[in-house]
C-alpha positions as CSV (number, residue, x, y, z in Angstrom):
1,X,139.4,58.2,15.0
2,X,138.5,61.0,17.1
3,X,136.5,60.0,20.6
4,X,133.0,61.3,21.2
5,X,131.1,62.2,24.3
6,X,129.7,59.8,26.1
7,X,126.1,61.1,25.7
8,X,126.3,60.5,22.0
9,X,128.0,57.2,22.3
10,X,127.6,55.3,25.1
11,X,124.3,54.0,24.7
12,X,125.3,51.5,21.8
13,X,128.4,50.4,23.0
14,X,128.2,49.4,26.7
15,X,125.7,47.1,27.7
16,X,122.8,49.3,29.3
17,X,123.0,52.6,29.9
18,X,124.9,55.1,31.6
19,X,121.7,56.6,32.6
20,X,120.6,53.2,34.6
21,X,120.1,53.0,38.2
22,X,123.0,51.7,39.4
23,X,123.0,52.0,43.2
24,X,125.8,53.2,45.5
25,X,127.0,50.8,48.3
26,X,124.7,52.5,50.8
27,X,121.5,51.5,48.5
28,X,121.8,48.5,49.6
29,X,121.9,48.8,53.0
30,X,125.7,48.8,54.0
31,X,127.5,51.4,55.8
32,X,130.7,50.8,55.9
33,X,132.5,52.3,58.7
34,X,131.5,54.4,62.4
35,X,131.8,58.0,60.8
36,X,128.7,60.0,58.6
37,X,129.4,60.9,55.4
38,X,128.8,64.1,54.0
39,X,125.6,65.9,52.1
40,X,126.8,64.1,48.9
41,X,129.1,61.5,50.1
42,X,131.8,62.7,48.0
43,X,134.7,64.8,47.7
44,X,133.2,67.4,47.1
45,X,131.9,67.7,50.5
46,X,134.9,69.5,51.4
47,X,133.8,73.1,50.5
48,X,135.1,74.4,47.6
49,X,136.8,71.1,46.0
50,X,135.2,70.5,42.7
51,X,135.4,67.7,40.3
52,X,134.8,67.3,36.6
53,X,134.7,64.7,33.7
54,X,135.8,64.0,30.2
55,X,134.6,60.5,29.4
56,X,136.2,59.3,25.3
57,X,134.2,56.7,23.7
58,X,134.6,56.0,20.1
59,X,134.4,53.0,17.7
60,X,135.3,49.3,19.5
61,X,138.7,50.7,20.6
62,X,138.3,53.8,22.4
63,X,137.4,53.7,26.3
64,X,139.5,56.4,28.3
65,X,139.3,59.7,29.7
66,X,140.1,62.1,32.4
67,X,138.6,63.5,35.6
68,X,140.3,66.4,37.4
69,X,139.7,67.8,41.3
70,X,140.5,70.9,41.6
71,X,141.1,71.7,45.1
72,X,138.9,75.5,45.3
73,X,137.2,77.8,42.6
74,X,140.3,80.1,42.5
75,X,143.5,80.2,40.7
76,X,145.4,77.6,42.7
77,X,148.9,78.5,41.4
78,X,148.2,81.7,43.0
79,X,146.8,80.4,46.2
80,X,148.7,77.3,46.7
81,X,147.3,74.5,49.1
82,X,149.2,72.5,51.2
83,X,149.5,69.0,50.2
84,X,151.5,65.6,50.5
85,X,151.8,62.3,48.4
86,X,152.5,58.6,49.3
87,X,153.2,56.1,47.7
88,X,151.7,52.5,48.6
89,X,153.8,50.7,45.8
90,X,155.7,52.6,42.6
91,X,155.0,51.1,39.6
92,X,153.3,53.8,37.9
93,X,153.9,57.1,36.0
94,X,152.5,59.8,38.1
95,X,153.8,63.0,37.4
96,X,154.6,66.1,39.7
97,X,154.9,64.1,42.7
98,X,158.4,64.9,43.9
99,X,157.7,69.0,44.2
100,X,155.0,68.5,46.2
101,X,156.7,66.2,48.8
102,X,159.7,68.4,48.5
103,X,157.6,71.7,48.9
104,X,154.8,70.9,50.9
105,X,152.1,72.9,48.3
106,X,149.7,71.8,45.6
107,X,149.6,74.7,42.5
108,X,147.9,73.2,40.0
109,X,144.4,71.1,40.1
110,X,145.1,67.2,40.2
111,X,144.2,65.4,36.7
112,X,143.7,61.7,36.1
113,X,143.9,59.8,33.2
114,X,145.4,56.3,31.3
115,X,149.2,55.5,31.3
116,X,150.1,56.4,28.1
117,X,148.4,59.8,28.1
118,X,150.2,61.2,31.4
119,X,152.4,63.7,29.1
120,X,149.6,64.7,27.1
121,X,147.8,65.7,30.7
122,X,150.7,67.4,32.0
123,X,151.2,69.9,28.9
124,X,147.6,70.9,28.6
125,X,147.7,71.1,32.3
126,X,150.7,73.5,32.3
127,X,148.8,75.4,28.9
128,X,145.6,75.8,31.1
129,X,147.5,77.2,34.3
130,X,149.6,79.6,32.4
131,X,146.2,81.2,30.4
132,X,144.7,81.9,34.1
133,X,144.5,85.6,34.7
134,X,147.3,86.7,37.0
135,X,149.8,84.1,35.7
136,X,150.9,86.1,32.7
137,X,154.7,85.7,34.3
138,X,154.4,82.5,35.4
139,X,157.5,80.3,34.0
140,X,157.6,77.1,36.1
141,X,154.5,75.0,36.7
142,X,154.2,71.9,38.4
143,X,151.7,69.8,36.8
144,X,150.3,66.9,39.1
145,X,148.9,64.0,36.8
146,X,148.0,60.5,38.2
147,X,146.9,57.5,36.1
148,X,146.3,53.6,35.6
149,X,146.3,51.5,33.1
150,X,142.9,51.4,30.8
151,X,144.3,49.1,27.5
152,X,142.7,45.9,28.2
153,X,139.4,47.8,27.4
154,X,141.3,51.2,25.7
155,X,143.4,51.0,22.5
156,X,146.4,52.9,24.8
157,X,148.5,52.8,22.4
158,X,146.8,55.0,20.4
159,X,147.0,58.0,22.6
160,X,143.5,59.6,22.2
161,X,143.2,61.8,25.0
162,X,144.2,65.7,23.7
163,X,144.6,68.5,25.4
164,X,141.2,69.9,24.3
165,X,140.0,66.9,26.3
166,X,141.9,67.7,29.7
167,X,141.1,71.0,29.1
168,X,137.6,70.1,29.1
169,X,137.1,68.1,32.1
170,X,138.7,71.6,33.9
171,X,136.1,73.7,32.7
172,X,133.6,70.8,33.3
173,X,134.5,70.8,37.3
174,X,131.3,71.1,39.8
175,X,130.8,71.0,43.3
176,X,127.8,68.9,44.1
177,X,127.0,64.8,43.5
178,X,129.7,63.6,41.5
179,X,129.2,61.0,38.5
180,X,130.5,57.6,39.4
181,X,131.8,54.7,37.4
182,X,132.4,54.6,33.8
183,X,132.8,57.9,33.5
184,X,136.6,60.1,32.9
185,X,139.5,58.2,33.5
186,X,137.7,55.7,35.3
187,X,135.8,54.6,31.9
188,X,138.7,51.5,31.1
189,X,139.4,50.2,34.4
190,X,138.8,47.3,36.5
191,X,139.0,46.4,39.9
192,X,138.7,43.5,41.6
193,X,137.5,41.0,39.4
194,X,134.9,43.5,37.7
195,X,134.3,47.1,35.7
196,X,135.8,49.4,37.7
197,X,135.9,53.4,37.5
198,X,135.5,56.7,39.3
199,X,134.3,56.1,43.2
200,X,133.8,59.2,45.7
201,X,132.8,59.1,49.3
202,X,133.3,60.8,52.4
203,X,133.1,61.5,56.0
204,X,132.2,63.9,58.6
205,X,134.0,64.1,62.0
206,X,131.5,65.2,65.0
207,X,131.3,68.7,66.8
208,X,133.5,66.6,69.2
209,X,136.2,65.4,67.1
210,X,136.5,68.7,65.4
211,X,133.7,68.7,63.2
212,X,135.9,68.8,59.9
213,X,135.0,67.0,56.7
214,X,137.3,64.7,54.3
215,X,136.4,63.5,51.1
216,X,138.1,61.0,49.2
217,X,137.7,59.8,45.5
218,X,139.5,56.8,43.5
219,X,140.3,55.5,40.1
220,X,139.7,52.0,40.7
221,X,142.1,49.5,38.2
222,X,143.2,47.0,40.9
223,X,143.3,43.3,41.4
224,X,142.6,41.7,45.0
225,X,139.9,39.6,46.7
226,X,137.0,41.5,47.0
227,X,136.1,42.1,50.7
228,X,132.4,44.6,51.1
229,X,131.9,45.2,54.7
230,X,133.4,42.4,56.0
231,X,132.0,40.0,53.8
232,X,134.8,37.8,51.3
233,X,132.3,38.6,48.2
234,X,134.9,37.8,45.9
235,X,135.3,34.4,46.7
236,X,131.3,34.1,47.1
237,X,130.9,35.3,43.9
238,X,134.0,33.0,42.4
239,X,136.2,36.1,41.2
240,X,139.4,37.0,42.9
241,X,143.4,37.0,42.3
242,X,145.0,33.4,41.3
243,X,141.5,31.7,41.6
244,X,143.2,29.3,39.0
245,X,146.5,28.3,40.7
246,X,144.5,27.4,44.1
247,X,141.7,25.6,42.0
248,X,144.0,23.5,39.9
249,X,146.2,22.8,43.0
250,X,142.7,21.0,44.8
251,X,142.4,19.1,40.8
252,X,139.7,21.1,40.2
253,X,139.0,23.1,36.6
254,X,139.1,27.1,37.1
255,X,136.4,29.1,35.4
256,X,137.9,32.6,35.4
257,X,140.4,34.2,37.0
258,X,140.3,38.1,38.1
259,X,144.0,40.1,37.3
260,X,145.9,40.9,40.2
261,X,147.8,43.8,38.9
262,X,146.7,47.1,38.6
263,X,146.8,50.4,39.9
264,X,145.1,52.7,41.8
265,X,145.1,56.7,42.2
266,X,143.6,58.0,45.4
267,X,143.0,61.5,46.2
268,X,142.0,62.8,49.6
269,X,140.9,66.4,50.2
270,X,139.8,68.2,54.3
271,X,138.9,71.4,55.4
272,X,141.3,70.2,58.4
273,X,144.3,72.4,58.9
274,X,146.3,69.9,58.7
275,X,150.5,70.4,58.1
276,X,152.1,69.1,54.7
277,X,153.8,66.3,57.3
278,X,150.3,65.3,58.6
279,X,149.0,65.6,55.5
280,X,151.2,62.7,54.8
281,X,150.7,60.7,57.3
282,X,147.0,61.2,56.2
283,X,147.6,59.7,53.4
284,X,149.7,56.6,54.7
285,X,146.0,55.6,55.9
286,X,144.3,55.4,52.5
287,X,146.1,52.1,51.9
288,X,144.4,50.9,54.9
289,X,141.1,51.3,53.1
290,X,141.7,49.9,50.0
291,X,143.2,46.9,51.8
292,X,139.7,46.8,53.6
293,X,138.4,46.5,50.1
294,X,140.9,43.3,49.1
295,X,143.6,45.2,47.8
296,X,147.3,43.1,48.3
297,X,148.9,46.3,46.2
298,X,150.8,43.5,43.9
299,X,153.9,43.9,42.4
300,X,152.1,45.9,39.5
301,X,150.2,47.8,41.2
302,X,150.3,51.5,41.0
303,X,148.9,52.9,44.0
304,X,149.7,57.1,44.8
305,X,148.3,58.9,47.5
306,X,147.4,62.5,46.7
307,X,146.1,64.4,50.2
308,X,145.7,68.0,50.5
309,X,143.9,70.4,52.7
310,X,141.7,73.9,51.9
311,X,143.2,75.9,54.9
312,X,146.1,77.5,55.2
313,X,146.8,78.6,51.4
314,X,150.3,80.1,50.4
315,X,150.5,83.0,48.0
316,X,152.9,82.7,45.1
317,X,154.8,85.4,45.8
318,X,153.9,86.3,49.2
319,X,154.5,90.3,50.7
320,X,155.6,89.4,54.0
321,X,158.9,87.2,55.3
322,X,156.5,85.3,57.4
323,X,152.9,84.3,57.9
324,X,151.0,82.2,60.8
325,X,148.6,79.8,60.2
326,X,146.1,77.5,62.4
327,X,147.4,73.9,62.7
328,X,145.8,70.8,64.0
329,X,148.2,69.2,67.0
330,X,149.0,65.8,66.4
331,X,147.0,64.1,68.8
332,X,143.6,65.5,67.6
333,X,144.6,63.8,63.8
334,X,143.3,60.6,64.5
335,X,139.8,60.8,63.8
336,X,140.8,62.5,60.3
337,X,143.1,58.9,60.2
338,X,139.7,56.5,60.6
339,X,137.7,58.9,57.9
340,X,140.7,58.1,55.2
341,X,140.2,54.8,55.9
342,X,136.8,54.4,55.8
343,X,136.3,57.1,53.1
344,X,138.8,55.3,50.6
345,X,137.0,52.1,51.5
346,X,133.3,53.2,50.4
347,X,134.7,55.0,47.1
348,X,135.9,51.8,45.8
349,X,132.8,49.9,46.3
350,X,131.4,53.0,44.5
351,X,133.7,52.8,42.3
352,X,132.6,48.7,41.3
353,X,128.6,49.4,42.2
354,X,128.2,52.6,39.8
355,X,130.3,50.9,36.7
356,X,128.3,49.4,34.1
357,X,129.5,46.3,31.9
358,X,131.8,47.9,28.9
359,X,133.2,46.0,25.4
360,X,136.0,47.5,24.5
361,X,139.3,47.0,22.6
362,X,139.4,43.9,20.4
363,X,136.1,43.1,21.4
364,X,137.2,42.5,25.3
365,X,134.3,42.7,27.7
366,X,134.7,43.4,31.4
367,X,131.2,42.8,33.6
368,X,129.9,45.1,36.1
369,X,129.2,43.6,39.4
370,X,126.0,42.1,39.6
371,X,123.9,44.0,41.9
372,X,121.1,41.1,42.5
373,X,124.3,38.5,43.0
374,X,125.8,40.5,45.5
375,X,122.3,41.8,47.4
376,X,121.8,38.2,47.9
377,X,125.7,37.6,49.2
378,X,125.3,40.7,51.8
379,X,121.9,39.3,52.9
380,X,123.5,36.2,54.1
């Protein structure tokens, strides 16, 4: 059965609505972190860096999608950006990866969708660069495709995304707020006990600290212990990884237990100009922030790093034997290290806040966090 858009679907099949006020973690009064976050607090603070959607709903099966970032408006394999990957623990099927640690450059735009689909991605990927006007002798493309894995909620197996679909959620890339939640490849997750999805946030660095902005956005299908702010919500709120083993150990009767395997896919974007090694070592720091959020990155866990910056762009096939560029020294990177941190860290409570309840394959049902239920654990 083919997938529909979610505007003619969703309604009927998740409980409430897409278009419900869901708030963001700073609606209710936490700001997590020292540093400001941008205009939208999202990626797509970093000027140029756009984002779009392609969310499949169909039938009681069919809960996947894709979201891609592209990193500016132009035709990236033409104006590569520099870019570096890390990788918090491997299980997961990720594609592209190894060129761009080996090469230091990012030439296509990054797409995200469900396990299964990852080949799909990468050939309509590689369809869409090669159509771009100027690439008409382009004969290697290096397609960079993330996932997790959506078939508790998704029928995986059946392989619905097409390339239509990826090719889609290209075309469908914005600058501006960015939709949170159930939404693209983030519409069968779940994180930490709850519905995860799609989470965006970011941060601003002061005139002082070099004024530059870094945006970071997540697909969210993790297990952990919920930790907001500080605050151990997922033990106040009884959901969190092996609730079951520790309760029956104290002889008492578990009522649920969250997963603890997952993955997630993390993608951090600055206007810094930062080198393909510090780029890297930018990206080592996003673990820190989903740790923050009561990640344990188990053994199942697929959790990729994907950081790249706007300066310093490489032609493809450059007229000069050299070229200089503007780098950040080392010891000026640090503030850009706290904003991966804390910017990871907000995106995934995003990620959880935004997502509504979803029923999905064989009639599973995965709850969205309860707002009220957790207002009340924060007030405390």
């Amino acid at each position: 059965m083919r997938a529909i858009s979610p505007m003619l679907g969703l309604g009927i099949l998740l409980s409430g609505s897409m278009l419900e006020a869901r708030p963001r973690i700073r609606d209710l009064g936490v700001r997590p972190g020292v540093l400001q976050p941008g205009a939208h607090n999202a990626i797509t603070d970093v000027e140029g860096v756009r984002v779009g959607h392609r969310t499949l709903v169909a039938g009681d099966s069919v809960r996947t999608g894709v979201t891609a970032i592209l990193p500016h408006s132009g035709n990236v394999f033409q104006s590569k950006v520099p870019a570096a990957v890390y990788v918090g623990n491997g299980f997961g099927k990720a594609a592209g990866l190894l060129q761009v640690q080996e090469l230091g450059n990012l030439e296509t735009p990054i797409v995200l969708t469900n396990t299964l689909n990852v080949g799909t991605a990468v050939e309509a990927v590689v369809a869409w660069v090669l159509r771009q006007p100027g690439n008409e002798e382009v004969r290697s493309v290096n397609a960079v495709v993330g996932e997790t894995n959506d078939g508790y909620l998704n029928d995986i197996r059946g392989q619905h995304v097409t390339h239509e679909d990826v090719w889609t959620a290209l075309e469908a890339a914005t600058d501006g707020e960015v939709e949170e939640g159930c939404v693209g490849a983030g519409m069968g997750t779940r994180a930490l006990g709850w519905k995860g999805g799609i989470g965006t946030a970011s941060r601003v660095l002061p005139a002082g600290l070099g004024g530059y902005t870094l945006g970071a956005l997540v697909q969210s299908n993790f297990g952990g212990v919920l930790t907001i702010d500080g605050v151990r919500v997922g033990e106040k709120l009884g959901r969190y990884a092996y609730r079951r083993e520790l309760e029956a150990q104290e002889g008492a009767e578990a009522q649920r237990e969250a997963p603890d395997d997952g993955s997630c896919m993390i993608v951090l974007a600055t206007d810094a100009p930062l080198s393909p090694r510090n780029l890297e070592r930018l990206a080592r720091r996003a673990v820190l922030g989903l740790a923050r959020a009561g990640s344990f990155m188990s053994n199942g866990s697929g959790d990729f790093v994907i950081a790249f910056s706007t300066r310093n762009r490489e032609a493809y096939a450059p007229q000069e034997r050299e070229r200089s560029v503007q780098l950040l020294h080392d010891d000026f990177t640090s503030p850009l290290f706290l904003a991966a941190v804390e910017a990871v860290e907000e995106a995934v409570y995003n990620s959880l806040l935004r997502a509504t309840t979803v029923t999905g394959y064989r009639g599973r049902r995965v709850e969205a966090i309860p707002i009220e239920r957790l207002r009340e654990v924060l007030s405390r």
